[in-house]
Structure formats: structure tokens, C-alpha cells
N, C-alpha and C positions, 0 to 999 in steps of 0.2 A: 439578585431579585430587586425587584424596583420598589424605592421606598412608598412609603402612602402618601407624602406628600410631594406632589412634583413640580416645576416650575408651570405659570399656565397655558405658555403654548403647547407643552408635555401631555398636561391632564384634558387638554380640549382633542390630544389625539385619538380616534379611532381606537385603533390598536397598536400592540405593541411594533410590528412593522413602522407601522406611520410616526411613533414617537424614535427608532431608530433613524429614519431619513432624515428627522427634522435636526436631531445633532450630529450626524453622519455630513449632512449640509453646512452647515455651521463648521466644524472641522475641518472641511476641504475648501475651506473659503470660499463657497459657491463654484468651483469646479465641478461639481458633483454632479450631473443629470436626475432625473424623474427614476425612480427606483423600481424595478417592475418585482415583487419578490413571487419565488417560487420555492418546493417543496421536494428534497428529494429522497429516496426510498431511503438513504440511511438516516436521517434526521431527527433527531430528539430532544422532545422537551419545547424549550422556547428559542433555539438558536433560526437563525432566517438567513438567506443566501438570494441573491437577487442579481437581473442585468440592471445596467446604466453604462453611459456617456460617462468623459473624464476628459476635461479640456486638460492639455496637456501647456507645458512650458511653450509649446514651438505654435500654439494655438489646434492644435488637431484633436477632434472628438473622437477619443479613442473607445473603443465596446471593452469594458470592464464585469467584471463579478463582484459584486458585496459581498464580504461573508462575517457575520457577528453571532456572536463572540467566535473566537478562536482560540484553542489552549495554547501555552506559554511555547509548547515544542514545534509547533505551526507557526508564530509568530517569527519564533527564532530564524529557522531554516527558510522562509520566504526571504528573509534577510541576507544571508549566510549566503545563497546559491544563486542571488543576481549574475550578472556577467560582470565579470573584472578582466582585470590587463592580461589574464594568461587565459580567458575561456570571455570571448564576443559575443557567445551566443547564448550559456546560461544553461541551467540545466532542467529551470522551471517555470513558471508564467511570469513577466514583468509585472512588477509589483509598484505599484502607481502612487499608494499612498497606504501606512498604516497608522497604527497607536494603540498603546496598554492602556487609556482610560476613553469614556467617551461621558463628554462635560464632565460632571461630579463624582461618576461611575466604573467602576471598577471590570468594564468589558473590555477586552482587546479584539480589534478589526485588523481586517486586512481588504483593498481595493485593487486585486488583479488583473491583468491580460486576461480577455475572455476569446480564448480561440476558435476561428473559423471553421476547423476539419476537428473530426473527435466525437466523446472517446475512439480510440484506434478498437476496443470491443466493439462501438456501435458499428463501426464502419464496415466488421468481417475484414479487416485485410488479411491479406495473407501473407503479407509479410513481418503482422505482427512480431510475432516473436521475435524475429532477426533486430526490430525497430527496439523494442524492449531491451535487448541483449544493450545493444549499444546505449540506449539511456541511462542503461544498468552501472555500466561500466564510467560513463560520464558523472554521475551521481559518486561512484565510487572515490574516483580520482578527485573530485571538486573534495569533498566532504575528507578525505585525507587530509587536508588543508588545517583540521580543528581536532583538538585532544580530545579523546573520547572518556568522558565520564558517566556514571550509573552504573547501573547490572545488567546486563543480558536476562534473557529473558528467561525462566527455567521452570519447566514445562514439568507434570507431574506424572510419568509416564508408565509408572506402575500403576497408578489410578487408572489410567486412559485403559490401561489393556484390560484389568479384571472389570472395568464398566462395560467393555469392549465382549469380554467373554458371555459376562448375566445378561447384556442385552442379546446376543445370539441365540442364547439361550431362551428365552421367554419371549421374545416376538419371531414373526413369523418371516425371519430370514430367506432370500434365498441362498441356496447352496450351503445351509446352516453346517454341514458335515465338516463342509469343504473350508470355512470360516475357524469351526470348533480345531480341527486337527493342527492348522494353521497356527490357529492363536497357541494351541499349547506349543508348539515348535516352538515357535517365536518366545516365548515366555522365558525359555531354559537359557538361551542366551541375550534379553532383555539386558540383566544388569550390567554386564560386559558392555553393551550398546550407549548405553546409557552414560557409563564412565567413560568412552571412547567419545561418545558426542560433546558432552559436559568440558572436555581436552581439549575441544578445540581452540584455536584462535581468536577468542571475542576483542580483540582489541582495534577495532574498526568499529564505522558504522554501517548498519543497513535501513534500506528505505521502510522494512518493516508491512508493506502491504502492496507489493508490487504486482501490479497486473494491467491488462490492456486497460479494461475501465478506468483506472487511473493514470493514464498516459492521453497525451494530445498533440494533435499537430499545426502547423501554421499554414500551415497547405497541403496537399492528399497527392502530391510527390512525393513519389518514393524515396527519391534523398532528400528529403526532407527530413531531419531527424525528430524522433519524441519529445516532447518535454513531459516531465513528472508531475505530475501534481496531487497533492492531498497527501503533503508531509506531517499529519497527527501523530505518525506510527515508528516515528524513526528512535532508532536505538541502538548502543552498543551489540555488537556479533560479528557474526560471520556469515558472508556472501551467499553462503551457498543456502540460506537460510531465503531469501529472497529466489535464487536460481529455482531452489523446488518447490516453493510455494509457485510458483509461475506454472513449471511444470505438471505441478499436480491438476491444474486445474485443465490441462489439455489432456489427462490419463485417457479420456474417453475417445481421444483424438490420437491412436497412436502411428496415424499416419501421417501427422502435423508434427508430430516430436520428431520421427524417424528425420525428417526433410530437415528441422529447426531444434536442435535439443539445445536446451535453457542451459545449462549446465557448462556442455561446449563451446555452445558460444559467447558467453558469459565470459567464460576461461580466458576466451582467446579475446575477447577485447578488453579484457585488463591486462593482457600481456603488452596488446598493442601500446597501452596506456603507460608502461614500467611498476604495474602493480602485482604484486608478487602471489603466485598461487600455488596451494600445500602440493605436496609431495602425494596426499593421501588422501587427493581430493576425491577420486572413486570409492574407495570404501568409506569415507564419510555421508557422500553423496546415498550411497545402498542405504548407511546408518537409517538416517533422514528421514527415506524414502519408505523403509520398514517402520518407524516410528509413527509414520504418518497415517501411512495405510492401514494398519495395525492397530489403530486408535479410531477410526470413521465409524464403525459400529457404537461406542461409545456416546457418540453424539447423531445417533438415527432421527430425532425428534427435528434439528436443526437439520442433516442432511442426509435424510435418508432414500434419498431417489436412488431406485435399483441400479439405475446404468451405472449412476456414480461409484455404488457399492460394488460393484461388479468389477470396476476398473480399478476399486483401492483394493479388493480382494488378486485380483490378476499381479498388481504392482505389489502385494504382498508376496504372494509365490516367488515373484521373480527376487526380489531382495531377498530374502531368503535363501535362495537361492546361490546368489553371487555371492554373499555372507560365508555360506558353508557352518 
């Protein structure tokens, strides 16, 4: 929060945009360009994210992103996944300039690459996923490089299900039979699921919110690879936690999985990479995939569009299924 008394080119600004630029400028030694700020659908509170200009060492006005504040796990990883001696190319946008305070203030920024093609969701490619897979894997391999400390993330999924149940129950579901018989299947061997997923290998990291919208490219060739960006979310786990969270979001699309499955090819570009993967990556994967789908009625208010529902109900059967 910004105190009540502010220095006075601070207090003659406008708003809080305009008093960002003015120590954002200052900080970068006048490097900095004219700051255009904008607003994007996930944004909250008073953080601001803006284009500009960034005269560079070699004198070239490079198109950058502002983004203030940034939490401490964003700050870190924009750091961390530059390119170095063993990866030239980086895993995520170059990073131009940052800092944990701004003047007397306790905001950390970050001044990144702002890419020309992107997101790879706005674009529809259709090679998305293949492009992901391999960023996925690139992400993985870099970030091996660092000990992984905190918790994994642990998810309350006896809750999810009996929310999962009263919501089917009292709104006006489709296929509510098909949902109800479902959920009680699932139920019986839940705890089983639960200890088996819980087993798994957390001792890596993942990107934590991987999907095309957060991927971008430097050019709209196809070899061209992704880079990541919008590392707020990264954490202690396991791979496949990112693989189906990708997946899930194409359920609707299971002519685009059939072609591209997240999962396999995932797999295989961490193998190309010497990155090692479980023995029992298929029924972990089913694990996952029933926990997920199995819990979407749960949260109707946030995602309740039929087709969606319709594809984590379908994705339920089938895990189920393969489960036995």
C-alpha cells in the first residue's frame, strides 16, 4: 500500500500507473520508454502490466512488458530460466531488468521480452500442444538444475466429490443419473486413489498452470519453439500434474488429444531430455484424470458450461473404467 505521504513528483501523479512509471523510470536509468498500461482478464486489486521500449546495452529499443508487483516465486523463476551455457535459448521471455523494491517500496518488478506471435491459444495453432509438450519438457530439464523445496500441493478430494455429489443433486444437471451412479462408483475406490496419487513422486518441479494461453512464440514457425510464461504458479510435484491439466482442457476436443496426447508426448520429450519417467505413469495418469473429472460438478458456479460437463463426465467413465 502506498503511504500518505509521498515524495512530490509521486503526489502530483495522476494515478497509481503514472506514479509506477515515474520510479520504474528512475530505476532503469532512463532506459525505460513511455509506458502504455493495460488490463488483463485475470488481474486484481492494484497490480498493472503495461508495453514499452527498453534501450538495451548494444543500443536497440527492444518491445518489453512491465509487470508490478510481482510475487517473490515470479521474480525468482524469471531469474532462474534465463538462457546459460548449457540452454541459448531460454525457457522463458528475456528478462531486461528487474528489482524487490521500487524507490522506498516494498514492490518487486519484472521488465520483460514482449513477444511478437502469441499466446499460441490466441493463435489456434494446431500444433499447439506438440509446442507445449516440448516447452514442457524444456521447463522440466532447466528447473532440474534447483533443489526443490515447499509442499506439493494437496488437494481435498473427498470434499470435491460429496460437493460434487449435492451439487448434481440440487441443480439441474445434465445427464444427472448418469453423474449420480458415476459418483457413487468412484466414491468406493476414491480413498485407494487418493493414497496412490498422494505416492507419488513430488520431488521435482512443475510449471503449475501450463496451457497454450501461457506459452508464446518469437515467430509463428513452427520450429520455432514456445516459451513459458506466467511463472506465479510453480511448485514442488509431479509432471503429470501439468500433462493433465493441459489435457483436460482439450476433453472437448478429443479429436485434438487423439492426434496430440499431453501425456505422451510429454513422456517422450523428457526422455529425449534424460529425464526419467515412472513405471506407472498410466494409472497415475487414469488416477488424475478421475480426480479431476469427478470433482467439476463441485465447482458448477465457476465451470459449469454443459459441454465441459459433459466431457469431464465422459472422461469420468472412461477412468473409471481403465481403473477397474
Amino acid at each position: 500500500m502506498w503511504p500518505d505521504h509521498l515524495p512530490p513528483e509521486l503526489a502530483a501523479a495522476d494515478d497509481l500507473g503514472d506514479r509506477f512509471a515515474l520510479l520504474l523510470r528512475q530505476a532503469c536509468n532512463g532506459r525505460l520508454g513511455t509506458i502504455s498500461w493495460f488490463r488483463t482478464d485475470w488481474q486484481r486489486g492494484g497490480a498493472r502490466t503495461g508495453r514499452s521500449t527498453f534501450r538495451t546495452d548494444d543500443g536497440r529499443d527492444a518491445s518489453v512488458v512491465v509487470k508490478i508487483p510481482v510475487g517473490p516465486t515470479e521474480l525468482l523463476w524469471n531469474q532462474r530460466l534465463q538462457p546459460n551455457e548449457k540452454d541459448s535459448y531460454g525457457v522463458t521471455a528475456t528478462l531486461y531488468a528487474f528489482g524487490e523494491a521500487l524507490g522506498d517500496y516494498d514492490l518487486a518488478w519484472i521488465i520483460i521480452e514482449r513477444f511478437p506471435e502469441g499466446p499460441l491459444f490466441g493463435l489456434k495453432r494446431t500444433d499447439a500442444i506438440d509446442l507445449m509438450a516440448d516447452a514442457a519438457a524444456r521447463f522440466y530439464w532447466r528447473t532440474a538444475d534447483f533443489p526443490v523445496t515447499g509442499q506439493p500441493r494437496c488437494e481435498e478430494w473427498d470434499k470435491h466429490f460429496d460437493r460434487a455429489r449435492e451439487m448434481c443433486q440440487t441443480n439441474n444437471v445434465s445427464e444427472k443419473q448418469r453423474w449420480n451412479t458415476l459418483l457413487k462408483s468412484a466414491q468406493k475406490s476414491l480413498p485407494a486413489w487418493v493414497e496412490e496419487w498422494r505416492g507419488r513422486d513430488t520431488g521435482a518441479w512443475c510449471h503449475g498452470d501450463l496451457h497454450p494461453a501461457n506459452a508464446m512464440s518469437r515467430s509463428n514457425r513452427p520450429e520455432d519453439p514456445a516459451m513459458l510464461i506466467d511463472l506465479a504458479e510453480i511448485r514442488p510435484g509431479h509432471w503429470l500434474e501439468d500433462a493433465i491439466y493441459l489435457e483436460r482442457l482439450y476433453w472437448t476436443l478429443p479429436d485434438r488429444l487423439a492426434a496430440s496426447p499431453p501425456v505422451k508426448l510429454i513422456a517422450r520429450k523428457r526422455a529425449e531430455r534424460g529425464l526419467r519417467t515412472d513405471d506407472n505413469i498410466s494409472r497415475l495418469a487414469d488416477i488424475r484424470r478421475a480426480l479431476l473429472a469427478g470433482s467439476a460438478p463441485a465447482f458448477l458456479r465457476s465451470g459449469g458450461n454443459p459441454v465441459v460437463l459433459k466431457a469431464n463426465l465422459d472422461m469420468l467413465e472412461q477412468a473409471v473404467g481403465c481403473l477397474g
